[in-house]
C-alpha positions in Angstrom: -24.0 5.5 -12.3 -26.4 2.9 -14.4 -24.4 0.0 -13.3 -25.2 1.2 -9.3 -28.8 1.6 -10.1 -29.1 -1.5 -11.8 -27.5 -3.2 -8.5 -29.9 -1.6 -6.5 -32.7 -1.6 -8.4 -34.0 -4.9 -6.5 -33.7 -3.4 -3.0 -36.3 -1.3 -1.1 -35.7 2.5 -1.0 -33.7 2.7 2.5 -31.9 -0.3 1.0 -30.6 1.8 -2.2 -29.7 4.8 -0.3 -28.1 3.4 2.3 -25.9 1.7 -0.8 -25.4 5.0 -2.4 -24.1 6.3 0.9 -21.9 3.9 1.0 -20.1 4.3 -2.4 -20.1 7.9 -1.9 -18.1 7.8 1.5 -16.1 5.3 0.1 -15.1 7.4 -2.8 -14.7 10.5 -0.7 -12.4 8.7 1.6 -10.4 7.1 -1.4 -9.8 10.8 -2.5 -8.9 12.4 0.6 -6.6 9.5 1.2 -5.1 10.4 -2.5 -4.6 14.0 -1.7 -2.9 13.3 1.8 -0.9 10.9 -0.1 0.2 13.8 -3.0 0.8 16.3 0.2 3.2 13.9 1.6 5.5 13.5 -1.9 4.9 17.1 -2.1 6.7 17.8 1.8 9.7 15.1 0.4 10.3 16.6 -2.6 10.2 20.0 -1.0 12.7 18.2 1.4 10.8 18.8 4.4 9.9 15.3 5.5 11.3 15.5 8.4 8.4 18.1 9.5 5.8 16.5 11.9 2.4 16.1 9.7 -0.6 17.8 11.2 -3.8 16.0 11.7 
């Protein structure tokens, strides 16, 4: 977390926490991507890929 306050550490306030924002949807959507990902190996190794996935 330094290293991101250090980045924005020159920008106004909205400026920094629109940034955070930023990083933490991106992380949020890396990790629901990764477990969306581990439920689809799950389904094949289960041998039911031939299920339709649910959004």
């Amino acid at each position: 977390m330094n290293v991101l306050f250090e980045e924005v550490s020159g920008m106004s306030a909205s400026g920094a926490t629109a940034t955070s924002r930023a990083v933490a949807g991106n992380v949020r959507f890396k990790a629901v991507a990764e477990l969306a990902s581990m439920a689809d190996m799950g389904r094949k190794a289960d041998g039911f890929h031939d299920w339709p996935v649910r959004s």
